[in-house]
N, C-alpha and C positions, 0 to 999 in steps of 0.2 A: 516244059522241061521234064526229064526223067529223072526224077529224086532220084532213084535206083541207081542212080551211076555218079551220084555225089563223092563227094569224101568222107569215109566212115572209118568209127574206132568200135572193137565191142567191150563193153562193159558188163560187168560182173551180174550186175544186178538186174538191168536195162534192157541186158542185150543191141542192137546196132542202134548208136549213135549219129547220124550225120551232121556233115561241119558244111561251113559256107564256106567260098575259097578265102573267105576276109579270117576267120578261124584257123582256118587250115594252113594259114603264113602265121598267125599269132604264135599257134602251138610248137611252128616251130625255129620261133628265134630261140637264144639263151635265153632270156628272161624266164621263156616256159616253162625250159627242157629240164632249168634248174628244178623247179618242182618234184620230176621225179627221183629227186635226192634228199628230198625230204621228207620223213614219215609223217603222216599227218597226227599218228598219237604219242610223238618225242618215246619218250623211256618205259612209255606202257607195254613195250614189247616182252622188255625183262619179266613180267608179270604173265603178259598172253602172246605165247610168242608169234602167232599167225597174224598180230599189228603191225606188218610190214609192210601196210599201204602209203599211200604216195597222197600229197595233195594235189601231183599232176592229175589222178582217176578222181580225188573227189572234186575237183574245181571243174572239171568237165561234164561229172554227173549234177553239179548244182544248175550249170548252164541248161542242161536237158531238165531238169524239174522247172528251172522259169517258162521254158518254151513253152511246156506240157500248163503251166498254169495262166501263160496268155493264151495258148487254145482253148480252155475250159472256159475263159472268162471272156473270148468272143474277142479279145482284142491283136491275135495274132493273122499276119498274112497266110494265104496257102502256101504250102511248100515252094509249090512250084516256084512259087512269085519270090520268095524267101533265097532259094537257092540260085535264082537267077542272075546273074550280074547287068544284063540289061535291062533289069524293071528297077523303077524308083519310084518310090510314094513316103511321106509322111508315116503313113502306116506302118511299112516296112522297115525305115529309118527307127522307126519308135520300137517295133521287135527287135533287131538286128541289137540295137542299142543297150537292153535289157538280156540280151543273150550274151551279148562281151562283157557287160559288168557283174552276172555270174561269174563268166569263165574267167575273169580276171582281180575278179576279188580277194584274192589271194598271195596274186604276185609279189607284194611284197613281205612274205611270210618269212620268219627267221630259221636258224639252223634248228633243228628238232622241233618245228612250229613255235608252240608257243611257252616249251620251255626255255628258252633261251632268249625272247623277247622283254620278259619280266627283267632278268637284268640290264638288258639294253635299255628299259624308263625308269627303271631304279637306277642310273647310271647316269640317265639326262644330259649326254653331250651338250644334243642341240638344244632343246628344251629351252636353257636360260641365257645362253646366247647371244653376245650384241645382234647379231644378223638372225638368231633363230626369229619364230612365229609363234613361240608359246605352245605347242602340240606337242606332244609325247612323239619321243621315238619309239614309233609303234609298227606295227605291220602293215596298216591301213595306211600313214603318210607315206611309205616308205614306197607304197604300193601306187600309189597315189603321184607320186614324182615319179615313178617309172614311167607313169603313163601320160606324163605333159612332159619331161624331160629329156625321148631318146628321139629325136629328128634324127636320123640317119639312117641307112642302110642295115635288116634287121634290127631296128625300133622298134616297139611298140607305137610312140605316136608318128612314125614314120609309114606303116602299115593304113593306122587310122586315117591319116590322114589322106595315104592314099586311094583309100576307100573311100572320102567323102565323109568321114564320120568325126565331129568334133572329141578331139580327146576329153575337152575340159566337163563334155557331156557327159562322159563316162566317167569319168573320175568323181563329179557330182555323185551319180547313180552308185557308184561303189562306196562313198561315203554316208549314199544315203539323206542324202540333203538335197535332191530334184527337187521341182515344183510341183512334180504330177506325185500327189499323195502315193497311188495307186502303185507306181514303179514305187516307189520307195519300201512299200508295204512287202512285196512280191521281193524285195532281195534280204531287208530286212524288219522284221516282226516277229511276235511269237511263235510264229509257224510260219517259214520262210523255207526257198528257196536251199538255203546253206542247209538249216536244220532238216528237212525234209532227208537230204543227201547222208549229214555225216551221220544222223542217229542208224540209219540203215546198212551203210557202207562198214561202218566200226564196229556194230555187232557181228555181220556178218566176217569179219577178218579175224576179231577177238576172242568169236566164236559164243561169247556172252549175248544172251538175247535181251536183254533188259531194254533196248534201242530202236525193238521192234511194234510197227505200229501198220495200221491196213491205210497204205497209200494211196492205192488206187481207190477205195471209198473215200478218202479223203479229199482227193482231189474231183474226184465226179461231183461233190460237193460247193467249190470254190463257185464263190457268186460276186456280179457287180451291184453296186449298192452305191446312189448318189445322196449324198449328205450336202445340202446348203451349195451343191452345183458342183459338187468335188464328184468322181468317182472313186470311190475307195471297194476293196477287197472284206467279203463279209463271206461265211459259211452258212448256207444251209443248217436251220434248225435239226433234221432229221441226222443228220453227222453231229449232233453237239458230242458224245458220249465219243466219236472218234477224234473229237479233237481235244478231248479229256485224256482220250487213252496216248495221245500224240505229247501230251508236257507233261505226263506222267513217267511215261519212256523217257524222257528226258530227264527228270528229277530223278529219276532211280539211276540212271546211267553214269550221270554227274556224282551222284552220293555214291555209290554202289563200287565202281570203276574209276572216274578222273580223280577224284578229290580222295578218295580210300587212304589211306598208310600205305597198303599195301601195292597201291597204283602209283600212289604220286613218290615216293621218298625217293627213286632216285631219277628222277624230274627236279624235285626240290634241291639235289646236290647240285646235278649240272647247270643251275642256275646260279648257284650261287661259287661254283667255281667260274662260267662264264662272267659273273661279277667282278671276279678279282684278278683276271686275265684284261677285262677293261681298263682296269685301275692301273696295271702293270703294264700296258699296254702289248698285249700279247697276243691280240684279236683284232680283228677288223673293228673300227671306231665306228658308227653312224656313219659322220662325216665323210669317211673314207668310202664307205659305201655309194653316198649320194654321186660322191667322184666318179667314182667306178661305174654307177648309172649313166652319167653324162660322158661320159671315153671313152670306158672298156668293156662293152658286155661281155667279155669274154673272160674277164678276171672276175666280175660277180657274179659268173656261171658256178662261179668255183666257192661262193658264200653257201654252203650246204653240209649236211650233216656229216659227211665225210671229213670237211674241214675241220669241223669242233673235236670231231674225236680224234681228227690227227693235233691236233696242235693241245690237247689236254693230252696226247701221247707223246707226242716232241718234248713238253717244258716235264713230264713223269721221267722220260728216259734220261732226260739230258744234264737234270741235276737243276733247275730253275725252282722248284717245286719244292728243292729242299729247305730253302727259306723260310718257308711256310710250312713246319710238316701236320697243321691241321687241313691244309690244302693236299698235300702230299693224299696223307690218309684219304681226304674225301675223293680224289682222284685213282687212284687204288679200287674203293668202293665200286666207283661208275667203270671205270676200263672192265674190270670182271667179276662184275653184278657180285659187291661181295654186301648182302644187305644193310642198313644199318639197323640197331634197334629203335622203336617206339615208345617215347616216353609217354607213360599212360596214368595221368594222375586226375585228380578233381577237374582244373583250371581248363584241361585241355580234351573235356569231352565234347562230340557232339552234339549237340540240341538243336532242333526246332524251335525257332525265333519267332517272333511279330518285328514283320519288315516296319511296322508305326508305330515302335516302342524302342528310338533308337538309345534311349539313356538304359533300357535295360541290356543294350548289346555294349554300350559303352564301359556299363560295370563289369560286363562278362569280360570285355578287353582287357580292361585297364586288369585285372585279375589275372588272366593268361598273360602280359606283360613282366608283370612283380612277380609270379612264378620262373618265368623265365630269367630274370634279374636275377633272383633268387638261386637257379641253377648256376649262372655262370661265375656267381660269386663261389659257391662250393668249388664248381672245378678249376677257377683259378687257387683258391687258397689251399685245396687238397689236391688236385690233381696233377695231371702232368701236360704235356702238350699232346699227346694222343688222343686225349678228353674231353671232346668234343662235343657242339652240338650243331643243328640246323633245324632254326625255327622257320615254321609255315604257316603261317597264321593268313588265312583268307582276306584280300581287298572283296573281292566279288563273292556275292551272295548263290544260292541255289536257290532257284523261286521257279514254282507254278504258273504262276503272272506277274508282274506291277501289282500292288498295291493300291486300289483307287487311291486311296491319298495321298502315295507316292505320282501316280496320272496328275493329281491336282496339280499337286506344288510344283511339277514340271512340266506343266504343259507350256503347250505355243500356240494356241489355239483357243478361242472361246468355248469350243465345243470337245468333249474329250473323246468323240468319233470321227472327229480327222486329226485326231495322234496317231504316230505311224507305228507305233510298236503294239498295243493290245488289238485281242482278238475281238474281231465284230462277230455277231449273231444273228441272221436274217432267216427271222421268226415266218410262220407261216400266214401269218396278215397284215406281212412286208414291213415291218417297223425294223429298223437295228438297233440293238443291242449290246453292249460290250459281255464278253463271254461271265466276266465278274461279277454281273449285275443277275442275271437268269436265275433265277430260285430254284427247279429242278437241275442246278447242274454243281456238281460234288465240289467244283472250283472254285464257286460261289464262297464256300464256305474253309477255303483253303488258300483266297488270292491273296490274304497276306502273311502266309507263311515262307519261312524260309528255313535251308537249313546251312548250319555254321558248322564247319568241318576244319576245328585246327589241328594241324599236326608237327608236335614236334621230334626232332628223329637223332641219336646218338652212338657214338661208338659203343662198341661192348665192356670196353674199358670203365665207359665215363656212366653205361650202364649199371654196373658192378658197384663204383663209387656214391652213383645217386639212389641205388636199393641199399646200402648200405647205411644209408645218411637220412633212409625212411624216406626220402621223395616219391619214391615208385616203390607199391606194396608189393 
């Protein structure tokens, strides 16, 4: 077959992409298309404004990094064989398989990614549920029913199926709980597939280079490695220092750029106005969602970032809003980027943590909590409703690696070189390694650090009131 006369996208970074025609129907149901309506870094635009990438370009460039990492590692078909619709092998089936759970791990992303997700599991329709399942309403279930839920015409498992490809296989792969260590490793792990795409894709948009790391050393690198009859995914010794420079770009980007004041504060608002449009029910529900998966692709074509900011611009215009005018204010803010301020006090600085000293993050909580207590009490008693705050206090950590003794206490495995998330090392007289274990390598000595990034964010009003009151020097 002539690769050369496939189906191709070009990408930014990549250059030509080609799709299989099982791909080339995916991309373009709804399901897909919704994608390019959604920026992959929510409200960081405001900040940098050339972040008006799509997680339609990055969920297709993750899919091209798996490919490129089963060809390194010997376990991908030839093109030809790949592109063909009359060849079938195990083989193939096993690439093809790995290449739609890239391209589709995403699908169930929310409106501005993954600002507006946080209030949808802080909101837990389904969650508790007589008929829920106990999972978060997340991007990954949601993603995860699209993809065993749409039999029909423009489906996703309608397509799968037609091709011969078990949806429930990919939905595994996308959640990352396969049986083959290996694929699991390749979509997600410390150096994966996803990471590989956005640390690259988001500097280059952002224009901030913090994200930047040497790929293609990287990948020349990628090795197989059988642990106790498993195959698992290890790197070449002579790339350790590239795959140091790889979660470091990571760690700087996340501290530097997502987690910033300056990046996150109005992320942090439209999550927490998306909160109280749930409550109010003023937004699409979960539930209504899942509906809308199983009837109408065509109405949750329409669950995308243009909808959040119409409907936070419908209940602004229309007088709904004025019930709530700390909602009002914070809606103001987001419509047109009017900043808020930074409360910058003791409680709420950043530090570098030990991920295995968690009663010392627990004091640092409970501290940044009673502060915040503390603030709200002022602005009820002195202030007015303009007086505002939005606390951001981190669930998720910023980390290097796992922490071996985080690897212990949760492992699934007797051995902690077939856990699917840390990085293996294949040293040059073939023994593996976890990258946290290696004495000349800098991570060694950094895997169980983290960094804690709270931020809480105020009107200028309630600014004024809390520098007044000595909260803020």
């Amino acid at each position: 077959m002539d690769v050369s006369k496939t189906k191709i996208v070009y990408d930014p970074l990549y250059g030509f992409i080609h799709l299989t025609n099982l791909e080339w129907e995916i991309i373009h149901t709804p399901f897909y298309q919704r994608l390019r309506w959604i920026k992959q870094l929510g409200f960081t635009l405001y900040t940098f404004p050339g972040a008006e990438h799509s997680r339609f370009g990055h969920s297709i460039g993750v899919m091209f990094n798996a490919h490129k990492i089963l060809q390194r590692l010997g376990k991908g078909v030839p093109e030809s064989d790949l592109f063909s619709d009359k060849i079938e092998s195990p083989q193939k089936a096993f690439h093809q398989s790995i290449r739609l759970a890239a391209l589709l791990h995403d699908l169930g992303t929310f409106m501005f990614s993954h600002t507006t997700e946080m209030a949808y599991i802080r909101y837990g329709e389904t969650t508790h549920d007589k008929n829920g399942k106990g999972h978060p309403d997340d991007h990954e279930h949601l993603g995860s029913y699209i993809i065993k839920n749409t039999d029909y015409p423009r489906g996703i498992t309608y397509i799968l199926k037609k091709y011969r490809i078990d949806p429930q296989k990919i939905s595994n792969l996308v959640k990352g709980i396969d049986p083959s260590i290996l694929a699991n490793q390749i979509l997600h792990s410390e150096v994966d597939c996803d990471r590989m795409d956005y640390l690259l894709r988001d500097a280059h948009y952002s224009g901030i280079k913090y994200g930047t790391y040497d790929r293609d050393y990287l990948l020349h690198h990628f090795r197989v490695a059988n642990i106790n009859g498993h195959d698992v995914v290890a790197i070449g010794h002579n790339a350790l220092h590239a795959v140091e420079d790889f979660l470091m770009a990571r760690f700087a980007w996340y501290s530097q750029v997502i987690r910033s004041a300056r990046g996150a504060r109005f992320d942090a608002i439209a999550e927490e106005i998306c909160f109280y449009m749930l409550e109010k029910g003023k937004i699409y529900t979960y539930s209504q969602l899942m509906d809308m998966i199983s009837n109408d692709p065509d109405q949750f074509y329409t669950f995308n970032d243009q909808y959040f900011l119409q409907q936070v611009h419908l209940n602004y215009t229309n007088g709904f809003f004025d019930k709530n005018p700390r909602i009002k204010d914070l809606a103001h803010s987001l419509l047109f980027e009017k900043a808020p301020r930074t409360v910058k006090c003791e409680e709420f600085k950043q530090r570098i943590l030990n991920q295995d000293e968690d009663h010392v993050l627990d004091k640092i909580l409970k501290r940044a909590e009673d502060k915040i207590k503390e603030i709200k009490e002022i602005l009820r008693k002195k202030g007015t409703e303009q007086d505002w705050i939005v606390e951001d206090i981190p669930t998720k950590h910023i980390i290097f690696v796992k922490s071996r003794r985080k690897l212990v206490k949760g492992k699934t495995s007797e051995n902690l070189l077939l856990e699917r998330d840390p990085v293996k090392i294949l040293m040059d007289n073939g023994d593996v390694r976890l990258l946290a274990d290696i004495e000349n390598s800098i991570i060694s000595g950094l895997q169980n650090k983290f960094n804690f990034v709270p931020n809480v964010y105020c009107s200028d009003s309630a600014y004024e009131l809390l520098k007044s009151e000595g909260i803020i020097s």
